[in-house]
N, C-alpha and C positions, 0 to 999 in steps of 0.2 A: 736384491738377491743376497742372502747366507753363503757367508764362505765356510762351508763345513769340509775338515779332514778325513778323506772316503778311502780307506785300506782296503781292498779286494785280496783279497788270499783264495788262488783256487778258483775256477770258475770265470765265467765272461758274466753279468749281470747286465742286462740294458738299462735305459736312463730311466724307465717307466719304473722297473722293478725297486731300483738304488730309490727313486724319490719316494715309492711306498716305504720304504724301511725307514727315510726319516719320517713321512709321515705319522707311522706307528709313533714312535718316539717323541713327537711333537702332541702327540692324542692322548699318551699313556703317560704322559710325565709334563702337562703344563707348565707346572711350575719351578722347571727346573732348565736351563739356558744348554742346549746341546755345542758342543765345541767339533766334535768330530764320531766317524763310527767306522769300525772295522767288520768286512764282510769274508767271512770263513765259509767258502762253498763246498761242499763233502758229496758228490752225490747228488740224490734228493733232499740230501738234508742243507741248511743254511744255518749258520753257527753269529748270533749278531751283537757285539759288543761296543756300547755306547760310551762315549766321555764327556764329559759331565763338565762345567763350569763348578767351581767348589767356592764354598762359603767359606774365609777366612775365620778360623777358631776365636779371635778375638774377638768378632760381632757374634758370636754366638753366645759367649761368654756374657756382653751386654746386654741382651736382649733379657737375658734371665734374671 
């Protein structure tokens, strides 16, 4: 199991809907290590902000 940090703002979400929203996240962005996501519910609309694991600037510097 992934311990991901889940911020609900607004809104009740169930567990089916929250694990589609990482799934997105997990489909659209492979190759990038999710840490946590915030859920902004407005409505019908859904507001979805991902954080990211970050690449240290000095490996990146190396690679080049």
């Amino acid at each position: 199991m992934i311990n991901l940090a889940v911020n609900i703002l607004g809104g009740h979400p169930d567990d089916g809907e929250i694990k589609a929203y990482i799934d997105r996240a997990a489909e659209k962005y492979p190759y990038k290590e999710l840490l946590g996501i915030d859920i902004n519910a407005s409505g019908d609309y859904v507001e979805l902000t991902y954080h990211w694991r970050t690449v240290p600037f000095e490996r990146i510097k190396r690679i080049k």
